[in-house]
N, C-alpha and C positions, 0 to 999 in steps of 0.2 A: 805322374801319368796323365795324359788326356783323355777328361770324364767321358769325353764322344769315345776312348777305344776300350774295347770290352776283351779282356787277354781270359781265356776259358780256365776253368780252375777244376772242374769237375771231375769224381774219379773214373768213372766211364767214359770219358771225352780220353783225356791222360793213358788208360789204358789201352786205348783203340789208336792213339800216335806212336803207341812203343810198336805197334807192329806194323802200321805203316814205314814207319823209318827203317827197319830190317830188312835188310836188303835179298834176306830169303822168303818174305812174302810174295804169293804169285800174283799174276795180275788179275784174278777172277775174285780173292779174297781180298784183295788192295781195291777195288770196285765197290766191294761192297760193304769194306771197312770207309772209304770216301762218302758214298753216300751214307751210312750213320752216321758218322761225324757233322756230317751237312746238316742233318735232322736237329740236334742236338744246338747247331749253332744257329741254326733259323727259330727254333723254338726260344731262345736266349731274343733273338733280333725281333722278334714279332710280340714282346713283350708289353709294350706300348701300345698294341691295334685298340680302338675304341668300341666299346660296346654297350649295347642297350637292355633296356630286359622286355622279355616275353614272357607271356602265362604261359603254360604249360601243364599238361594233364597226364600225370601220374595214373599208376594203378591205384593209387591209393588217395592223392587229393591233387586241387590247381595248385599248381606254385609258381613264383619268379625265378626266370632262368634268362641266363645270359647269352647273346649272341652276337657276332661280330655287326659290325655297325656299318655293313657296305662299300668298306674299302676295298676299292682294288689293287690286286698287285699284281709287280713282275717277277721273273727269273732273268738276266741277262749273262749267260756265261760269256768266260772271254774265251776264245776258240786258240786250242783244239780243248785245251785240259780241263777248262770250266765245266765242258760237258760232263765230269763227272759226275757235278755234283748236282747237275737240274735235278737227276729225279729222285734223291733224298731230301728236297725242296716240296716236288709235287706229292710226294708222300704225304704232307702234312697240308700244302695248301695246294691239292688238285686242281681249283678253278684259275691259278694263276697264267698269265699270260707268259709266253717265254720268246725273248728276243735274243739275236745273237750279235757278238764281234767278234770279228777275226782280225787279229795280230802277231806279227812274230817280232820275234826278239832279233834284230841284226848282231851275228856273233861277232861283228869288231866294234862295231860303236855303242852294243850294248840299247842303242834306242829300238820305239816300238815302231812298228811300221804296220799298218790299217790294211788288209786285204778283202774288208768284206764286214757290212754293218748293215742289218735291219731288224728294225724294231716294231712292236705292236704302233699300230695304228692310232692308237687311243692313249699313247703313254703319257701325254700333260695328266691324265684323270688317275694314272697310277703312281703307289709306292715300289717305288724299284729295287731289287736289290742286286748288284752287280756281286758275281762269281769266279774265283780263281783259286784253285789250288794253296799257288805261291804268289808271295808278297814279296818278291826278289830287289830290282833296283826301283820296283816303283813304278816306271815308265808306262808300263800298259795300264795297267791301271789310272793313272791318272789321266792318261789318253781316252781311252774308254770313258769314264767319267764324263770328263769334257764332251763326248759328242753324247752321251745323253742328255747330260745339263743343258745341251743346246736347244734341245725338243721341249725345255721346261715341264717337268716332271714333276708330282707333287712333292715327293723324297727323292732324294737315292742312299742306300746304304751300299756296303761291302764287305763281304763276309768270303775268308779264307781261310785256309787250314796254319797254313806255317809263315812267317813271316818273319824277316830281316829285320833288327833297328833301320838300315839306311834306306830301306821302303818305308817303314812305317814313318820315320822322320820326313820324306819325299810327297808322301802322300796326305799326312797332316799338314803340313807348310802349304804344298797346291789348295788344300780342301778345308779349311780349319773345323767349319762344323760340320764334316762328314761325319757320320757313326759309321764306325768300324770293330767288325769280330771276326776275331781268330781262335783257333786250337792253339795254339803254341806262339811265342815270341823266341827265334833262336837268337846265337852270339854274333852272327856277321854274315858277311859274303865274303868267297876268298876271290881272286883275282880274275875267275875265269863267269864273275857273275851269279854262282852258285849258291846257295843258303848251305851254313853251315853249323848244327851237324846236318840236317834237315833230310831230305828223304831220296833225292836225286831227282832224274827229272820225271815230273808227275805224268806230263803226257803221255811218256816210252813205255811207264810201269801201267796207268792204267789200261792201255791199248796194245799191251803186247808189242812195241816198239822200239827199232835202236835207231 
């Protein structure tokens, strides 16, 4: 495995994708089972932040205590279905910046197609992390990437729930030292682009959509 990808192993991570994948969970519990899962996988990805120490004054004496060292960061979902997961992102880091892109998936040729990209103002000074659901063929994702890479970014990461080997193989080949975390690594995509067993499609299910 490539040490940049982090596949989630944890039993509250595992137990919260058995019911996302159920194809009788509704889309108000599927919302909110995404955003913990988000929490869960940004807390894993934010592992690395630097930090310094401060005094601190207890009830009871000074002590050295730790605090983040002024990084900034972003959220950039990929639109529509990324938007799940912003605000189990801003749960844990409220002051983060959130930018968005919009892509859709062309259902014959399978590539992404850009309908819509803007980002913070300030993003060279930030660590980014790019948001999706699914890890399907790849495409968006590494699209997305690309036009943030462009703005020169101090990072970018990528964090999703489910993902494909023939993403993740796609997305490591374009990206080699990207860091990448997921919930889950499923068995393939069938024919029609799909993850397989995976959950169906994220957007429909979190938005009440067919």
């Amino acid at each position: 495995m490539n040490p940049n990808v982090f596949i989630a192993d944890h039993p509250l991570i595992q137990h919260k994708i058995t019911y996302i994948r159920d194809r009788s969970t509704g889309a108000k519990e599927f919302r909110e089972l995404i955003q913990e899962i988000t929490q869960l996988l940004v807390y894993e990805a934010t592992r690395d932040l630097p930090l310094y120490e401060a005094a601190v004054e207890t009830p009871v004496a000074v002590t050295q205590c730790k605090i983040l060292a002024g990084r900034k960061l972003a959220f950039v979902p990929i639109l529509r279905a990324g938007l799940g997961m912003v605000d189990g992102g801003l749960a844990l880091i409220p002051s983060a910046r959130v930018g968005h892109i919009g892509l859709f998936r062309d259902p014959q040729t399978l590539k992404p197609v850009e309908y819509y990209c803007k980002l913070p103002n300030d993003i060279s000074e930030r660590d980014v992390f790019v948001l999706d659901p699914m890890l399907a063929t790849g495409g968006s994702a590494i699209e997305a990437i690309g036009q943030i890479k462009q703005r020169r970014p101090r990072s970018v990461s990528f964090i999703c729930i489910i993902a494909a080997p023939e993403g993740m193989q796609a997305l490591t080949a374009a990206y080699p030292d990207l860091k990448i975390f997921a919930a889950a690594l499923d068995e393939r995509l069938n024919d029609h682009g799909y993850i397989v067993p995976g959950l169906g499609d994220a957007g429909d299910r979190l938005f009440g959509t067919k």
